[in-house]
N, C-alpha and C positions, 0 to 999 in steps of 0.2 A: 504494500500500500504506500502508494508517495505521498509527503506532504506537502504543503506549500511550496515552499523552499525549494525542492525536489523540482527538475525539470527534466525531460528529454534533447538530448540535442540533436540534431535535425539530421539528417544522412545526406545532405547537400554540403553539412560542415566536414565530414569524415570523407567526403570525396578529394575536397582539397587541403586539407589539415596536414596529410604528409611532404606536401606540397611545401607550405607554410614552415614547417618544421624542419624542413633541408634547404631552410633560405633560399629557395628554386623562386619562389612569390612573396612579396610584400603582403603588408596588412592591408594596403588601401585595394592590390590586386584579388589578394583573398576576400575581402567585401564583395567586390566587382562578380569577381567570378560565380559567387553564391547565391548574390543578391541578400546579403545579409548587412546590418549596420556593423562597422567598426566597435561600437560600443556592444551590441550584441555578443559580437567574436567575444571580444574580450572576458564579458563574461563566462561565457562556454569554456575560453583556457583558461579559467583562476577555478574551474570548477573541477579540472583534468589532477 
């Protein structure tokens, strides 16, 4: 059972997340590519 706090993170983020992770793509490209906001992102990786 999730809480609040609890989210899922979207399988458009894990698409380009290894991406992100091998400095291959920037944050503002990782936005771009997913359609997600930068502050978003950022959430989802404090959450990893």
């Amino acid at each position: 059972m999730k809480t609040k706090t609890e989210f899922e993170i979207p399988k458009v983020f894990w698409k380009f997340y290894d991406e992100y992770r091998r400095n291959v793509i920037s944050l503002s490209e990782f936005s771009r590519c997913t359609g997600l906001s930068i502050g978003k992102i950022k959430v989802y990786l404090e959450a990893l």
